[in-house]
C-alpha positions in Angstrom: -14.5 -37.9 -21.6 -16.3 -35.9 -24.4 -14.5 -33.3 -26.4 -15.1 -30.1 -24.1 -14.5 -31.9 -21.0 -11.0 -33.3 -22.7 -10.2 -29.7 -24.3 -10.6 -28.1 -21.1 -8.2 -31.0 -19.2 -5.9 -30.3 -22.1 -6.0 -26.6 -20.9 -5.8 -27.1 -17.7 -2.3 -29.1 -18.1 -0.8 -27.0 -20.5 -1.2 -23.8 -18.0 -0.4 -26.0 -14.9 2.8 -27.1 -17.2 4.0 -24.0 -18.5 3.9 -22.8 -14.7 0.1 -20.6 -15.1 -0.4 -23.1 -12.1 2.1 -24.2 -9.5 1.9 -26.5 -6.7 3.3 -25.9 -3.0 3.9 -28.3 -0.5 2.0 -27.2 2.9 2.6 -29.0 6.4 -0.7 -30.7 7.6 -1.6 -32.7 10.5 0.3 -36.0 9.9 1.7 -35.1 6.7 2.3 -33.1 3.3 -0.5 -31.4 1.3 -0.1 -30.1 -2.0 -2.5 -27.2 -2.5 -1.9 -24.8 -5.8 -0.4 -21.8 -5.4 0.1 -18.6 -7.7 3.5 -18.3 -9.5 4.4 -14.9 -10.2 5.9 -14.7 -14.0 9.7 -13.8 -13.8 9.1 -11.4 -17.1 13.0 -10.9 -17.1 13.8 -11.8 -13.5 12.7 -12.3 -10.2 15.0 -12.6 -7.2 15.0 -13.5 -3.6 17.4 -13.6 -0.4 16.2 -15.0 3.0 16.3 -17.4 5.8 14.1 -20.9 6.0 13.5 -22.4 9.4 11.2 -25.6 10.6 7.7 -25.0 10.4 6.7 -23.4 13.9 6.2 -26.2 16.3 7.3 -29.0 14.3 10.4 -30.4 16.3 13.7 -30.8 14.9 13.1 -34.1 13.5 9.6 -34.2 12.0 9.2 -34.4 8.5 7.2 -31.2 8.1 9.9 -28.7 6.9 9.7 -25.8 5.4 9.3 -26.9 1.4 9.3 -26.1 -2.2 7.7 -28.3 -4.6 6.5 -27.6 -7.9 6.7 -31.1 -10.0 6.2 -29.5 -13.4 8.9 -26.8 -12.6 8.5 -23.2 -13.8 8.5 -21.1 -17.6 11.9 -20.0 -16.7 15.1 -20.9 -15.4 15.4 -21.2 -11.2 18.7 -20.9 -9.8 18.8 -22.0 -5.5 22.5 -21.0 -4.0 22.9 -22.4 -0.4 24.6 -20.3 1.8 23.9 -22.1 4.7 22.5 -25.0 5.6 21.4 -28.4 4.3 18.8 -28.8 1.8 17.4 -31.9 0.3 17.0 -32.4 -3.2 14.3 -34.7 -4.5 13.5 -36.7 -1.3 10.3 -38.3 -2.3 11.5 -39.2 -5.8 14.0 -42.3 -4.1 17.3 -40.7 -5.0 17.3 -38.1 -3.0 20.6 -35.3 -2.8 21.9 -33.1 -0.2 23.6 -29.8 -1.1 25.2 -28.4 1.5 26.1 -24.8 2.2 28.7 -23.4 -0.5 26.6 -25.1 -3.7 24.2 -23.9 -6.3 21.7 -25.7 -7.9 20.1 -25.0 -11.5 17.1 -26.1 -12.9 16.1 -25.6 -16.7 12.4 -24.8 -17.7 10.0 -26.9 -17.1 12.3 -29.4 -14.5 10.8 -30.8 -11.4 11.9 -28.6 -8.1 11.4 -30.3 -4.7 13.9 -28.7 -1.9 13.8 -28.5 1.5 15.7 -27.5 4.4 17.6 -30.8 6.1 15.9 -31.7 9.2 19.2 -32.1 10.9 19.2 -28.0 10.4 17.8 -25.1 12.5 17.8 -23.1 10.0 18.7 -22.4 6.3 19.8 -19.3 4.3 19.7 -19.3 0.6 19.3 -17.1 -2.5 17.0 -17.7 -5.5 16.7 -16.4 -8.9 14.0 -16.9 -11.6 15.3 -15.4 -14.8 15.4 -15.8 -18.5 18.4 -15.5 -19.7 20.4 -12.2 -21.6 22.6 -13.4 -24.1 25.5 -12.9 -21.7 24.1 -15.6 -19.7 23.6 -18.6 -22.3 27.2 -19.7 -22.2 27.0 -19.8 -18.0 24.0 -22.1 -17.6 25.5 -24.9 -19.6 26.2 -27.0 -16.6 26.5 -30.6 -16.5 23.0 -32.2 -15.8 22.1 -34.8 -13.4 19.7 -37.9 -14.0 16.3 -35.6 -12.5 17.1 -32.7 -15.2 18.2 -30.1 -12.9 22.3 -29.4 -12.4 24.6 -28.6 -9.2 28.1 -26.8 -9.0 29.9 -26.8 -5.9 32.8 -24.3 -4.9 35.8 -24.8 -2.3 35.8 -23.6 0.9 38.0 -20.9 0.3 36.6 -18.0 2.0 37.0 -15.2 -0.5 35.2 -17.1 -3.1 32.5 -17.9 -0.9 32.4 -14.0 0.5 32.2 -12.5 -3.0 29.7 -15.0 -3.8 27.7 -13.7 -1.0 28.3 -10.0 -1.6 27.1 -10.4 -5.2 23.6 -12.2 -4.2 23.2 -9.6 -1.4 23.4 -6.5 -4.3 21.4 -8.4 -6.9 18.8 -8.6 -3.9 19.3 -5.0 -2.9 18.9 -4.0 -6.7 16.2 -5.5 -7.3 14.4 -4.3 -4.3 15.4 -0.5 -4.9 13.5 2.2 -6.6 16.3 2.7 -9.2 15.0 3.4 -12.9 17.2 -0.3 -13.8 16.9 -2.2 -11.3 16.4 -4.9 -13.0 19.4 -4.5 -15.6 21.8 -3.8 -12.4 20.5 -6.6 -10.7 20.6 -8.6 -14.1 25.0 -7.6 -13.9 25.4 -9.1 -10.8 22.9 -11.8 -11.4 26.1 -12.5 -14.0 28.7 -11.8 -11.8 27.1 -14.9 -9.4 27.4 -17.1 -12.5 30.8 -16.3 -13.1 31.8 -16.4 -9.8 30.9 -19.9 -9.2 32.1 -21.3 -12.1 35.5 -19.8 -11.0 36.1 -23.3 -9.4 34.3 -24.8 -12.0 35.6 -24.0 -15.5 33.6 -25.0 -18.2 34.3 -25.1 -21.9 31.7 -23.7 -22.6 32.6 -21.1 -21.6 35.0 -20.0 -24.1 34.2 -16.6 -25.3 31.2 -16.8 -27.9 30.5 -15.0 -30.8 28.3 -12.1 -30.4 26.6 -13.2 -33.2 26.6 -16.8 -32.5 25.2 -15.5 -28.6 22.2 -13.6 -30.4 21.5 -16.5 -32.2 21.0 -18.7 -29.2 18.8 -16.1 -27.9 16.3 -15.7 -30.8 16.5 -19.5 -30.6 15.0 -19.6 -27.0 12.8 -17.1 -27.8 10.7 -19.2 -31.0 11.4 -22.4 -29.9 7.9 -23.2 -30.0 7.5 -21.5 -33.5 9.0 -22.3 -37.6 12.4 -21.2 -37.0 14.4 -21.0 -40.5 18.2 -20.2 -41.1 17.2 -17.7 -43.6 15.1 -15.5 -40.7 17.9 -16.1 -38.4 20.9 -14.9 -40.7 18.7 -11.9 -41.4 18.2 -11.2 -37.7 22.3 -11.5 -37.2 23.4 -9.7 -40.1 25.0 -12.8 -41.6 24.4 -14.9 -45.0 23.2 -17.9 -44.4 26.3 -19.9 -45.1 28.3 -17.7 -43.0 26.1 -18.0 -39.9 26.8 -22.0 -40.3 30.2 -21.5 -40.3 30.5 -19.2 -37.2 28.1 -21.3 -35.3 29.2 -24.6 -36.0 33.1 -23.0 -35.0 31.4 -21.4 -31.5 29.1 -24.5 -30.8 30.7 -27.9 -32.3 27.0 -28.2 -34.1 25.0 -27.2 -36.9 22.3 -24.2 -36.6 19.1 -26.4 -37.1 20.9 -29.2 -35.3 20.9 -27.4 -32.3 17.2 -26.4 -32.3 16.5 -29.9 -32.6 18.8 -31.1 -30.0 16.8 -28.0 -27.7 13.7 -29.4 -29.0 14.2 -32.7 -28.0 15.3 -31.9 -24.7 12.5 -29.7 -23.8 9.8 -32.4 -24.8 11.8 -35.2 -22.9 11.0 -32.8 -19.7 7.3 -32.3 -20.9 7.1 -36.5 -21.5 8.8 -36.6 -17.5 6.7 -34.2 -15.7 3.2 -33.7 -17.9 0.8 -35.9 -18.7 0.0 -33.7 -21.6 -1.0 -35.7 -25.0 2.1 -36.5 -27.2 0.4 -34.4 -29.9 0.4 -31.4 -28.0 3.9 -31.9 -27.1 4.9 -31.7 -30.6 3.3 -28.5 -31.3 4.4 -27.3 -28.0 8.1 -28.1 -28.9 7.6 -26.3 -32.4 7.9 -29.6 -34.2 5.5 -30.0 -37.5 3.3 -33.2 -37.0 3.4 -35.5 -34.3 4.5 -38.2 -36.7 7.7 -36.0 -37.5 7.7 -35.2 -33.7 8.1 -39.0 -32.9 10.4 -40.3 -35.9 13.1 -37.5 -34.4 12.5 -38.4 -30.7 12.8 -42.0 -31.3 16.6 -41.1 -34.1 17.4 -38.9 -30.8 16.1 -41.3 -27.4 16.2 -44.9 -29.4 12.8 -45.3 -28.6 9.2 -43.8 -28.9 7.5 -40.4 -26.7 5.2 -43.3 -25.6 8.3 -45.5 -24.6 10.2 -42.8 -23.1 7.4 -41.8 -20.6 6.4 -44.9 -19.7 10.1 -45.9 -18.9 10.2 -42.4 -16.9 7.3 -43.4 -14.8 9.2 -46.4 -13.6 11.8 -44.8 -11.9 
């Protein structure tokens, strides 16, 4: 491959990584077809409430169901709450899950989504939300992750739970859709209120109250992940000295400032090593790390073994 061919391919996986491109699994004659399909940037949010039935004509038991698939994920996070219905999680990957009605699933950037609606089911109803998250939000997406990146909470079957969750996805859907001046900041509040609703039977401890300087922190920290990020520019941006911010953060998150952006570094570029084929090289620029050699002496201190180790291990699962 010569170096324009190889720069463009380069290109080409970057966008199709960072979610420029998407993929969308389409029924065909005999089987599945993956064809590209536009994904529509969240900027703040993005949200969505609606039924999913078998593809027309397709009887209950064939394996053409209705399907999302998009194996590099998306730039933001994806939440999928199941309100009725089976949905299958991951079938092709050989460990596929089932989340039934009453569960959420959340998937972090850049994580594999593949669910579809139980062929045992007539029908499905769900809600979806693409968002980036408000400072509000960071300490109520720190669930527990499975093995394929992604996370699931479940809640009782208590029926006032499950009601209120319901009535809080049906406004953030009806906000969004109005012609309000903020709709986006209402639906934003109630995005929150889902959040905290369903970790009602699932307390977290994360979730003890953070400091609002600690919370703007994490937020700047999202926002330049992929850029230099000093303590000096982020004490400035909080009001705090340097040593100070240390202190507050490392009382609020059990870790040290730069710690964390490395532990969020790491963890995006095991996600890009997963699901891209992008070069290693890239990766560390991507992840905001300053030479590939740097890159893969903190990967290997963090993983116990090498980028080139780790993805090769991935692609035998």
């Amino acid at each position: 491959m010569d170096n324009t061919a190889e720069t463009l391919h380069n290109l080409a996986a970057r966008m199709f990584y960072f979610g420029l491109i998407t993929t969308q699994a389409v029924p065909i004659l005999g089987g599945m077809q993956n064809i590209t399909t536009p994904y529509e940037a969240a900027l703040r949010l993005r949200v969505g409430l609606g039924d999913t039935k078998p593809i027309e004509g397709a009887p209950l038991d064939s394996p053409v169901r209705r399907r999302t698939f998009r194996p590099h994920g998306t730039p933001d996070w994806h939440l999928l709450i199941i309100l009725e219905g089976d949905f299958v999680m991951d079938e092709e990957s050989g460990h596929p899950t089932t989340l039934s009605a009453r569960s959420a699933a959340l998937f972090p950037p850049h994580t594999r989504q593949d669910y579809m609606l139980s062929k045992e089911n007539a029908k499905g109803r769900f809600f979806w939300a693409h968002f980036f998250p408000e400072a509000s939000l960071l300490p109520l997406i720190e669930w527990p992750q499975g093995a394929s990146g992604w996370s699931s909470l479940q809640w009782s079957h208590e029926n006032l739970l499950h009601d209120q969750i319901l009535e809080a996805s049906v406004r953030c859907d009806t906000y969004f859709r109005s012609n309000y001046n903020r709709k986006r900041s209402l639906a934003l509040l109630a995005l929150e209120e889902i959040f905290r609703l369903i970790l009602q039977g699932n307390p977290l401890d994360q979730l003890n109250e953070l400091d609002d300087r600690v919370a703007k922190t994490l937020q700047l920290i999202a926002k330049n992940i992929q850029q230099a990020i000093t303590l000096k520019d982020l004490s400035a941006e909080v009001g705090l000295s340097s040593s100070r911010l240390c202190h507050v953060f490392t009382e609020n998150m059990h870790c040290g400032v730069m710690e964390y952006i490395e532990r969020q570094r790491i963890k995006i570029a095991s996600g890009m090593l997963r699901n891209s084929q992008l070069p290693i090289n890239q990766i560390a620029i991507d992840c905001g790390f300053s030479s590939p050699y740097y890159f893969s002496r903190r990967f290997h201190k963090a993983k116990g073994m090498t980028p080139t180790e780790y993805r090769s291990a991935s692609e035998k699962q």
